[in-house]
C-alpha positions in Angstrom: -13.6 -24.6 -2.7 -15.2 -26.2 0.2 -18.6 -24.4 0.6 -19.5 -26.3 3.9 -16.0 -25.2 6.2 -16.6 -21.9 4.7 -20.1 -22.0 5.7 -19.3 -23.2 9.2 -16.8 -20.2 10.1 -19.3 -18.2 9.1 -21.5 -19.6 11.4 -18.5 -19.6 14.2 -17.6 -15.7 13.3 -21.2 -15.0 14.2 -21.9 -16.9 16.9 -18.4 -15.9 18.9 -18.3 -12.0 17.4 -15.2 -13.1 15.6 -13.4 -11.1 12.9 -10.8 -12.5 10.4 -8.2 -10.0 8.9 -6.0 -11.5 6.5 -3.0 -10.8 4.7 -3.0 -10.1 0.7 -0.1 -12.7 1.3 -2.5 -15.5 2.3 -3.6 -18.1 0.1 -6.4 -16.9 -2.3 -9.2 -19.5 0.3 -8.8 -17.5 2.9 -10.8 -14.6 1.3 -14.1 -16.6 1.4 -14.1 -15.8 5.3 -11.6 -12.9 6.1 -13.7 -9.8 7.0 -11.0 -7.4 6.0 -8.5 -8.5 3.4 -4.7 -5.9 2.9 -1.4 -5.2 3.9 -0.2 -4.9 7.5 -1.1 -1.1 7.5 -4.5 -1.5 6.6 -5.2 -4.8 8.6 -3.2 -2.4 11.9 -6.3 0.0 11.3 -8.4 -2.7 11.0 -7.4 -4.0 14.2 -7.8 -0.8 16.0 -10.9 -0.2 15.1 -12.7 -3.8 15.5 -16.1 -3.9 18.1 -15.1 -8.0 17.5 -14.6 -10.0 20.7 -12.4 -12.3 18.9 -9.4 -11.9 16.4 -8.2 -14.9 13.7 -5.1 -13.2 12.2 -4.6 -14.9 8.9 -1.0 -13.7 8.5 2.3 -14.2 10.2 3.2 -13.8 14.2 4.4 -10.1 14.3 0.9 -9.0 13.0 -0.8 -11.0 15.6 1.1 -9.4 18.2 0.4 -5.8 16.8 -3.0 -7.1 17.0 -3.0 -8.0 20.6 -1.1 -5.3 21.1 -3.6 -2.8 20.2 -6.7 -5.1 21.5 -5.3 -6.0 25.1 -8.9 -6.8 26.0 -9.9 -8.9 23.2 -8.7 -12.7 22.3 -6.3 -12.8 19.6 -5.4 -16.1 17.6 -2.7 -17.0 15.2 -4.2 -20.2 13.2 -0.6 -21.6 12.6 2.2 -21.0 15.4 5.2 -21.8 13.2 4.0 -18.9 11.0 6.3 -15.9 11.7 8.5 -13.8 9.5 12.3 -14.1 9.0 12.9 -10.8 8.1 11.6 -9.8 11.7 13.7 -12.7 13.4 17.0 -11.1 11.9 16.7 -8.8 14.8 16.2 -9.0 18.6 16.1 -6.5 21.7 19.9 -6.6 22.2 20.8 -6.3 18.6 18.4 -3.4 18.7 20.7 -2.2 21.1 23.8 -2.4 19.8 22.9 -0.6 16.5 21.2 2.3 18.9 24.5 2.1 20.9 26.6 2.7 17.7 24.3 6.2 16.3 23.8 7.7 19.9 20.7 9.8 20.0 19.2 9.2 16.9 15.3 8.8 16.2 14.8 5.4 15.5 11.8 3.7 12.7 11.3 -0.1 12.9 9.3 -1.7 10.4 6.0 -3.5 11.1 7.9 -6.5 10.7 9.6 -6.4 13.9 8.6 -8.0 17.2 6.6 -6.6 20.1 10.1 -6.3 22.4 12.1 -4.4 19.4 9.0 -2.0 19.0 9.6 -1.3 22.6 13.0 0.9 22.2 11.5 2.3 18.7 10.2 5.6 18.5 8.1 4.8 15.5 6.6 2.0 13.6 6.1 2.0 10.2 4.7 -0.1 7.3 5.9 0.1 3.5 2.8 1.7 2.8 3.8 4.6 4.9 7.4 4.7 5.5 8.1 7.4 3.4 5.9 9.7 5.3 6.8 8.2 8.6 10.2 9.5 8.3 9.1 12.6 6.4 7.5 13.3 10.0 10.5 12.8 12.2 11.8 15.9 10.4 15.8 14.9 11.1 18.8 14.7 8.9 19.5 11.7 10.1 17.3 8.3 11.4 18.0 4.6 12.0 15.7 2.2 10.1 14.9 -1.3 10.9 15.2 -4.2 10.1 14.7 -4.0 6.4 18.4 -2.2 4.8 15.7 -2.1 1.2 13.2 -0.2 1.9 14.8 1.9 4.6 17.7 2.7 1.3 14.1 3.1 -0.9 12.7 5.8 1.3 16.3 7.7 1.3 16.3 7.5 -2.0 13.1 9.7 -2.0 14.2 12.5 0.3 16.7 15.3 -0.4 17.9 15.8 3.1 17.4 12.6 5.2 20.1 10.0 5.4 18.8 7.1 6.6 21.0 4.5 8.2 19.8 0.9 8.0 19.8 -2.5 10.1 21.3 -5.2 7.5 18.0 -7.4 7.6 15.7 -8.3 4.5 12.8 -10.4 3.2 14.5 -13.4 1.5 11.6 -13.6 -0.7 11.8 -10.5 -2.3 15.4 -10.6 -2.4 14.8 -14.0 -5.0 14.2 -10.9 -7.5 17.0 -10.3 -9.4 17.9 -7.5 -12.0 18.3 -9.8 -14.7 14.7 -11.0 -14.2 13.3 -8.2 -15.0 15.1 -6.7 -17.8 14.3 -10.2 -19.2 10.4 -10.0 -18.4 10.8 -6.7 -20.3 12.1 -8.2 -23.2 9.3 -10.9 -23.4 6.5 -8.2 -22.4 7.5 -4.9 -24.0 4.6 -2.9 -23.3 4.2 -4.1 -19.9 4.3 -2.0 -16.6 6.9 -3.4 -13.9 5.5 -2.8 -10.3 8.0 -3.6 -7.4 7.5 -3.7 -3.4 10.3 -1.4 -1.9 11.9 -4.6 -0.1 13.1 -5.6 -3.1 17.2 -5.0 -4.2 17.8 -1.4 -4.8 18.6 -2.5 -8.7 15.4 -4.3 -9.1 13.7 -0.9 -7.9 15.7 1.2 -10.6 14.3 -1.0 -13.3 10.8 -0.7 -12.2 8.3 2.0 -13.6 6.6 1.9 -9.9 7.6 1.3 -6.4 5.1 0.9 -3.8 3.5 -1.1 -1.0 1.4 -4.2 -1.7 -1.7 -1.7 -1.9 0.2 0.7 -3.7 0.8 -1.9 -6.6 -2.8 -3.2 -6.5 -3.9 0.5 -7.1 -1.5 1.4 -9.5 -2.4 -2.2 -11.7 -6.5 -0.8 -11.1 -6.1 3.0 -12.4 -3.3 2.8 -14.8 -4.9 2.7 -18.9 -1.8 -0.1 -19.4 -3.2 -3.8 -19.8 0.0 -5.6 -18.8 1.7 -5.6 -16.1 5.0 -7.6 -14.6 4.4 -7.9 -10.9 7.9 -8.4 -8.6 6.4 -9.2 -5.5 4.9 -12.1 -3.6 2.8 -14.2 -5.4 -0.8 -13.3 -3.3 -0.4 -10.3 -4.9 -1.2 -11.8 -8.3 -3.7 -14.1 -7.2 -5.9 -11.3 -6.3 -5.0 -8.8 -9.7 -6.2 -11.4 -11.6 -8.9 -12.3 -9.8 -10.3 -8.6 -9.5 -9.0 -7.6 -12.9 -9.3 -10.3 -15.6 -9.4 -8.0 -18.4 -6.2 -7.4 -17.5 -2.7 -9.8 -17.6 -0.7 -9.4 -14.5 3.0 -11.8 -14.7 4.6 -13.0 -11.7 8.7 -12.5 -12.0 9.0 -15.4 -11.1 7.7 -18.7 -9.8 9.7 -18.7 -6.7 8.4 -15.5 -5.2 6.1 -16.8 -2.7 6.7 -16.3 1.5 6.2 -20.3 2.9 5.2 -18.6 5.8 2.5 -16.6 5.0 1.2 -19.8 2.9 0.7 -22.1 6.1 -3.1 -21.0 7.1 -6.1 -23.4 5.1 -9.6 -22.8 5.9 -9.2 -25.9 8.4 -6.8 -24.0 10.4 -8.7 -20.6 11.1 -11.8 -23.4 11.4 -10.2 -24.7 14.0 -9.1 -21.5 15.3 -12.4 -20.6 15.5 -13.5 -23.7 17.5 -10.9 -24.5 19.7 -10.1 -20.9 20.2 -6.1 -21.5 19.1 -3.2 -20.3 19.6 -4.0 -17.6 21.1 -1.3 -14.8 21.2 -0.5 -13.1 24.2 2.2 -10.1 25.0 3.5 -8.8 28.5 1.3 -5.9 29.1 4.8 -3.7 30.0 6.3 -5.3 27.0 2.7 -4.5 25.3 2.5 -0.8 27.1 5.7 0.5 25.2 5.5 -0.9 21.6 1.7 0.2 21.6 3.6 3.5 21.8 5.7 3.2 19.1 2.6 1.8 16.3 -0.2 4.4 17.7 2.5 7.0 17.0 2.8 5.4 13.2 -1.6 5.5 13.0 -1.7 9.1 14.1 0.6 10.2 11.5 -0.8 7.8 8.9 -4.2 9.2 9.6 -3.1 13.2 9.7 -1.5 11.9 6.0 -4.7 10.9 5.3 -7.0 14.0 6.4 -4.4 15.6 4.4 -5.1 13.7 1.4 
């Protein structure tokens, strides 16, 4: 680890009134500076809430628009341009359209990973940490879900009288997970837990003894008595189990289960984020005016959910 960059973002962080939120995707480095470290609903919160002048978004283009979306005032920066998410690029604005155009009337929930102009003709946002309860709170027999087809079929498969009709997009790395792999793991590991992310195949999800968010599975792996667990999502999240919990053994399905695009960002790049002030992210303020309708719908029910709990 290099102890003097880290030292010298530090310094930058202070000096500008920077704040670094990074994904649990992000290479394990990125830790040493990030203020706030989780999955995209936590790091939307996060967002929200910042005092910072200055935001390094250590995690993929969509999340750096949400950021800037919900900080119009404040700088936002993306260390790594080409970073962006091909689950959200499987939909644009007129695609958007012609699914609406095809279920007149309906309410519509688009996933986080969506871009700033698709959130604009949502009525909701929602993350996998709280899609369940996002569509819980639309109260209809009937919703469109975007762009993921997995997890909008994973939170229909929780409700009794909601059918939820999905856009045909999907996360190609979580789609690597295939059934076989885990009844295989299963055979090697026996006694070991299986923990899946809801964008994974609907028969990877039947196999698994929990389905949940990114910081669903991280909880689940701290408060469960079991000592072994079989982890079928990206490879971050294993980084930081083991890290956090090495009395523990966490196995990754796979090798291969890692997002290249959430694996760009070094410590040079949000370095030089920091002190050339790059890239920085910018959305259309009426472009930015409607979507910001759409997630601060999502974080008032998220935090009634939460008073709640």
């Amino acid at each position: 680890m290099n102890s003097k960059i880290i030292d010298e973002i530090k310094k930058l962080k202070k000096e500008k009134n920077a704040v670094i939120l990074a994904h649990c995707y992000q290479n394990m480095e990125i830790d040493e500076v990030a203020d706030f470290v989780g999955d995209s609903l936590y790091l939307s919160q996060m967002a929200a809430k910042t005092d910072a002048e200055i935001i390094v978004f250590a995690g993929v283009y969509f999340m750096a628009q949400t950021a800037k979306i919900l900080n119009p005032d404040k700088k936002v920066l993306l260390p790594r341009l080409e970073s962006g998410c091909l689950m959200a690029d499987m939909i644009n604005l007129d695609q958007l359209r012609e699914f609406k155009a095809k279920h007149p009337g309906l309410p519509t929930v688009c996933y986080i990973n969506s871009t700033a102009e698709v959130k604009t003709e949502c009525d909701i946002c929602c993350t996998s940490s709280n899609a369940l309860n996002i569509v819980k709170s639309l109260n209809a027999p009937k919703v469109l879900f975007l762009p993921d087809t997995y997890l909008g079929k994973w939170v229909e498969s929780q409700l009794e009288n909601t059918e939820v009709i999905t856009y045909l997009g999907y996360c190609p790395t979580h789609l690597r997970i295939k059934p076989q792999d885990i009844i295989s793991a299963k055979e090697k590991y026996p006694d070991a837990k299986v923990l899946a992310h809801p964008e994974c195949h609907a028969e990877v999800v039947k196999l698994a003894d929990y389905t949940g968010s990114t910081t669903g599975i991280m909880k689940y792996a701290a408060e469960s008595d079991s000592k072994t667990f079989i982890i079928a999502t990206e490879k971050g999240v294993v980084d930081r189990l083991q890290r956090d919990y090495p009395q523990k053994e966490f196995i990754l399905i796979k090798d291969n289960i890692i997002c290249p695009n959430m694996k760009w960002h070094t410590l040079e790049d949000i370095y030089n984020a920091l002190e050339h002030e790059q890239y920085e992210i910018n959305v259309a303020q009426n472009v930015a005016l409607k979507a910001k309708k759409c997630i601060d719908r999502m974080l008032e029910v998220s935090k009634q959910c939460q008073t709640k709990a």
